[in-house]
C-alpha positions in Angstrom: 62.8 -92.7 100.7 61.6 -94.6 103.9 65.1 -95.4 105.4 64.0 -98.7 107.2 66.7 -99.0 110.1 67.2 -103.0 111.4 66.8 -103.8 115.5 70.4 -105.6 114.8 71.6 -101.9 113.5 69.8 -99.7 117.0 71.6 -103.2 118.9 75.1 -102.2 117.6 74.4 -98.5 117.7 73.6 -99.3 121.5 76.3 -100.9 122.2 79.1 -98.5 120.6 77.2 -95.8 123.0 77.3 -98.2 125.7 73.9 -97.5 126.3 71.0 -100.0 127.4 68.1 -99.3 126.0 64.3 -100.5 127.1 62.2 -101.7 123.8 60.4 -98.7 123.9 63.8 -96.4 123.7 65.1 -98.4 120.5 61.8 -98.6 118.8 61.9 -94.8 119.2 65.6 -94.4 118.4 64.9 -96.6 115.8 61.7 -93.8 114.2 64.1 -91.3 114.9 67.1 -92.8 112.9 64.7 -93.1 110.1 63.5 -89.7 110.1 66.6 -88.4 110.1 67.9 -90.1 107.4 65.0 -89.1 105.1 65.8 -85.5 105.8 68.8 -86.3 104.7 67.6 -88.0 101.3 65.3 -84.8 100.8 68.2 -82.6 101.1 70.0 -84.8 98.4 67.7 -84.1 96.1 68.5 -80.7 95.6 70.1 -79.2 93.3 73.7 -77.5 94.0 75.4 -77.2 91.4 77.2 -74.0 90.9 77.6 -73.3 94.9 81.0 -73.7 96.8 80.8 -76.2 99.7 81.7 -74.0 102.8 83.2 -75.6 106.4 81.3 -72.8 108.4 78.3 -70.9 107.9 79.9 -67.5 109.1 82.9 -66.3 107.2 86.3 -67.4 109.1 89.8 -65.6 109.0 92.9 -66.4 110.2 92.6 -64.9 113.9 96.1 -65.8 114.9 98.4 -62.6 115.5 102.1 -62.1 116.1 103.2 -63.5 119.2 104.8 -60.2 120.8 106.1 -60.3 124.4 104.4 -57.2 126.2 105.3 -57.5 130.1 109.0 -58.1 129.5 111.1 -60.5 131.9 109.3 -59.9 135.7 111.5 -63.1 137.0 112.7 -61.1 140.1 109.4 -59.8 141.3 107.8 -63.6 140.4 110.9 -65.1 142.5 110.5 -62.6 145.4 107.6 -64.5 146.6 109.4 -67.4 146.6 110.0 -69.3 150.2 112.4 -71.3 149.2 115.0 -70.0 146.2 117.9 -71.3 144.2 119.6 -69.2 142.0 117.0 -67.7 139.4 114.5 -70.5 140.3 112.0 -72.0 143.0 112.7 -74.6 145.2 110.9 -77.2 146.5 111.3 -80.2 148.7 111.8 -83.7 146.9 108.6 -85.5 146.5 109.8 -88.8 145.3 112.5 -91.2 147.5 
Protein backbone atom coordinates (compact mmCIF):
# COMPACT_ATOMS: atom_id res chain seq x y z
CA UNK A 1 0.00 0.00 0.00
CA UNK A 2 1.30 3.50 0.86
CA UNK A 3 0.06 5.42 -2.39
CA UNK A 4 2.88 8.12 -2.44
CA UNK A 5 1.16 11.02 -4.36
CA UNK A 6 4.08 13.52 -6.27
CA UNK A 7 3.82 17.73 -5.57
CA UNK A 8 3.94 17.74 -9.54
CA UNK A 9 0.56 15.42 -9.39
CA UNK A 10 -1.44 17.98 -6.26
CA UNK A 11 0.31 20.87 -8.93
CA UNK A 12 -1.80 19.52 -11.89
CA UNK A 13 -4.68 18.46 -9.77
CA UNK A 14 -4.66 22.20 -8.69
CA UNK A 15 -4.59 23.50 -11.66
CA UNK A 16 -7.52 21.33 -13.42
CA UNK A 17 -9.64 22.71 -10.28
CA UNK A 18 -8.37 26.03 -10.86
CA UNK A 19 -7.57 26.24 -7.38
CA UNK A 20 -4.39 27.98 -5.60
CA UNK A 21 -3.39 26.30 -2.98
CA UNK A 22 -0.96 27.52 0.10
CA UNK A 23 1.87 24.68 0.97
CA UNK A 24 0.02 23.77 3.79
CA UNK A 25 -3.37 22.99 1.62
CA UNK A 26 -1.33 20.61 -0.96
CA UNK A 27 0.75 18.93 1.64
CA UNK A 28 -2.72 18.11 3.19
CA UNK A 29 -4.48 17.44 -0.10
CA UNK A 30 -1.65 15.62 -0.84
CA UNK A 31 -2.11 13.06 2.84
CA UNK A 32 -5.51 13.06 1.94
CA UNK A 33 -5.11 11.76 -1.76
CA UNK A 34 -3.05 9.07 -0.25
CA UNK A 35 -5.38 8.01 2.26
CA UNK A 36 -7.86 7.66 0.02
CA UNK A 37 -6.28 5.74 -2.36
CA UNK A 38 -5.19 3.15 0.28
CA UNK A 39 -8.84 2.71 1.14
CA UNK A 40 -9.22 2.01 -2.08
CA UNK A 41 -6.33 -0.78 -2.27
CA UNK A 42 -7.94 -2.35 0.95
CA UNK A 43 -11.16 -2.55 -0.68
CA UNK A 44 -9.35 -4.40 -3.68
CA UNK A 45 -8.30 -6.84 -1.70
CA UNK A 46 -11.48 -8.41 -1.11
CA UNK A 47 -12.89 -10.94 -2.39
CA UNK A 48 -16.06 -10.73 -4.82
CA UNK A 49 -16.40 -13.13 -6.63
CA UNK A 50 -19.84 -14.61 -6.96
CA UNK A 51 -21.66 -11.01 -6.34
CA UNK A 52 -23.29 -8.92 -9.22
CA UNK A 53 -21.85 -5.41 -9.57
CA UNK A 54 -24.99 -3.10 -8.97
CA UNK A 55 -25.22 0.84 -10.31
CA UNK A 56 -27.32 1.81 -7.10
CA UNK A 57 -27.50 0.60 -3.73
CA UNK A 58 -31.36 0.71 -3.59
CA UNK A 59 -33.22 -1.31 -6.06
CA UNK A 60 -34.31 1.00 -9.26
CA UNK A 61 -37.41 0.47 -11.67
CA UNK A 62 -38.36 1.99 -14.62
CA UNK A 63 -40.48 5.07 -13.01
CA UNK A 64 -41.57 6.44 -16.36
CA UNK A 65 -45.44 6.07 -17.03
CA UNK A 66 -47.67 6.62 -19.96
CA UNK A 67 -47.76 10.08 -20.97
CA UNK A 68 -51.73 10.60 -20.77
CA UNK A 69 -53.20 14.14 -21.33
CA UNK A 70 -55.60 14.78 -18.24
CA UNK A 71 -56.78 18.64 -18.49
CA UNK A 72 -57.72 18.37 -22.20
CA UNK A 73 -57.22 21.51 -24.57
CA UNK A 74 -57.90 24.89 -22.05
CA UNK A 75 -56.56 27.20 -25.12
CA UNK A 76 -59.62 29.51 -24.87
CA UNK A 77 -59.61 30.14 -21.14
CA UNK A 78 -55.39 30.41 -21.38
CA UNK A 79 -55.99 32.97 -24.38
CA UNK A 80 -58.71 34.99 -22.56
CA UNK A 81 -56.19 36.58 -20.52
CA UNK A 82 -54.46 37.50 -23.31
CA UNK A 83 -54.06 41.53 -23.98
CA UNK A 84 -53.13 41.33 -27.10
CA UNK A 85 -54.54 38.24 -29.43
CA UNK A 86 -54.21 36.84 -32.93
CA UNK A 87 -56.18 34.25 -33.96
CA UNK A 88 -55.62 31.20 -31.47
CA UNK A 89 -52.40 32.74 -30.19
CA UNK A 90 -50.74 35.71 -28.10
CA UNK A 91 -49.38 38.63 -29.42
CA UNK A 92 -46.71 40.62 -28.68
CA UNK A 93 -44.90 43.60 -29.84
CA UNK A 94 -41.63 43.09 -32.08
CA UNK A 95 -38.53 43.17 -29.97
CA UNK A 96 -35.97 43.11 -32.59
CA UNK A 97 -35.73 46.04 -35.65
Amino acid sequence: MANKISDETIEYVGILAKLELSEEEKEAAKKDMEQMLDYIDTLNELDTTGIEPMSHVFPVQNVFREDVVTNGDNKEATLANAPLRKEDSFEVPKTIG
